[in-house]
C-alpha positions as CSV (number, residue, x, y, z in Angstrom):
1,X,0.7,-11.8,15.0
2,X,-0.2,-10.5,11.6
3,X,-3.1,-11.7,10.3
4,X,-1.8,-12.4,6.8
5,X,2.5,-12.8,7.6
6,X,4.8,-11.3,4.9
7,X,8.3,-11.1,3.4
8,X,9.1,-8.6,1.2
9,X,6.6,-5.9,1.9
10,X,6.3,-2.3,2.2
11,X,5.7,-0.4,5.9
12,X,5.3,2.7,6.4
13,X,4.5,5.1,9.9
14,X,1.3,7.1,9.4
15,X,-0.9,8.3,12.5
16,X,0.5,6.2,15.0
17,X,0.1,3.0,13.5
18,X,2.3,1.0,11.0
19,X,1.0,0.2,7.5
20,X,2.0,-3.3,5.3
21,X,1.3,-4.2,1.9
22,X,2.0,-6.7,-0.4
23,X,0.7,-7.4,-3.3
24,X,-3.4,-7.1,-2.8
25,X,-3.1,-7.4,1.2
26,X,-3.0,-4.4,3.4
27,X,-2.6,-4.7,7.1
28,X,-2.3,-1.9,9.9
29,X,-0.7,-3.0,13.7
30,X,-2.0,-0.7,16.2
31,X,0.9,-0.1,18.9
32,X,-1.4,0.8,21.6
33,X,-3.3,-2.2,21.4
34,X,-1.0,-4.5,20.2
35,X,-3.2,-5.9,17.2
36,X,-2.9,-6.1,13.6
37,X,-6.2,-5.5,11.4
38,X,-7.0,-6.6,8.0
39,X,-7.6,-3.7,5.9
40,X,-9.4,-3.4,2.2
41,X,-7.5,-4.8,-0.6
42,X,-6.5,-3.4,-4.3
43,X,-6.1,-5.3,-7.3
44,X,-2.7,-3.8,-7.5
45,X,1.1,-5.4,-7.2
46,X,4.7,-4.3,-6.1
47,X,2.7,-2.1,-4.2
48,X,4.8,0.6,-2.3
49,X,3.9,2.5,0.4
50,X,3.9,6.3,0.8
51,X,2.5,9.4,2.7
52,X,1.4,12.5,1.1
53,X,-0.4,15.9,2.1
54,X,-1.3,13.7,4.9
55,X,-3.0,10.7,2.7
56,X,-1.7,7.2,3.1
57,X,-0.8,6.7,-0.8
58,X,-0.4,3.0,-2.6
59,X,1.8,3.4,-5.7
60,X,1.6,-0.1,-7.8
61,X,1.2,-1.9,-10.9
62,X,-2.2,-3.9,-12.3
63,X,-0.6,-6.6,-14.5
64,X,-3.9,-7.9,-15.9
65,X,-5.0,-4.3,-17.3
66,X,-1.6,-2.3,-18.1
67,X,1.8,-3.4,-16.4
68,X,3.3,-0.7,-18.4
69,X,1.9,2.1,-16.5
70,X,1.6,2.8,-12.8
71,X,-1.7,3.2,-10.3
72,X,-1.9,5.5,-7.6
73,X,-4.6,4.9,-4.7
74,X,-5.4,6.7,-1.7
75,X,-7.0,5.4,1.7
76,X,-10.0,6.9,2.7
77,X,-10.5,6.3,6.6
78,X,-13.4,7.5,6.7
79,X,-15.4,5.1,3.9
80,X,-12.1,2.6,5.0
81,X,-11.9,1.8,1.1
82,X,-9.1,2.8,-1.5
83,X,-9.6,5.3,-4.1
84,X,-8.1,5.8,-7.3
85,X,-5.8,8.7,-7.7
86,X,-4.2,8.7,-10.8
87,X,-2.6,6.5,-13.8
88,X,0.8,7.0,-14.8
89,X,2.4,5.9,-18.5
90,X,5.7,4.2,-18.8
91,X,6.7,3.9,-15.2
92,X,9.7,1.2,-14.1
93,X,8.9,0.4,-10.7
94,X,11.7,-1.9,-10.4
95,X,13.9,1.5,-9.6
96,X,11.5,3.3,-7.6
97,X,11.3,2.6,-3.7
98,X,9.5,4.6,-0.9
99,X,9.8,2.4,2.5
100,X,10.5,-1.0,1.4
101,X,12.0,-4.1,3.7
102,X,13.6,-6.9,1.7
């Protein structure tokens, strides 16, 4: 089972595996061995999940510093921490989905 279960999260495919997130949670289920593993968290929300150029991409909101404008983090596998991409003004998030399950 998931380590963390969810409802209304985001999943994406990416190198075999299947990525979750909700909110600050990230998890990753391995198919081969049928586990889940917890992975670093953000201090993002609404997070949605997204691929690329071959980058596992976070797209989200931080309501404490700006919920106007909308972060974009990518996971680097080999430090295994997310890394800030870039900050974008004005966004509604509300209308934008990538892989979403409701």
């Amino acid at each position: 089972p998931m380590t963390n279960p969810m409802i209304n999260f985001s999943a994406i495919a990416f190198k075999h595996k299947i990525y979750v997130a909700k909110n600050q949670i990230f998890e990753v289920y391995n198919p081969e061995t049928n586990e889940w593993t917890a992975l670093p968290s953000t201090d993002m929300t609404e997070i949605r999940l997204a691929i690329f150029e071959g980058q596992l991409i976070a797209v989200g909101k931080r309501e404490m510093v700006d919920p106007t404008k909308l972060y974009i983090e990518r996971f680097d596998f080999e430090d295994s921490i997310w890394k800030s991409s870039h900050v974008i003004d004005g966004f509604d998030l509300e209308n934008y989905r990538v892989v979403t399950f409701d």
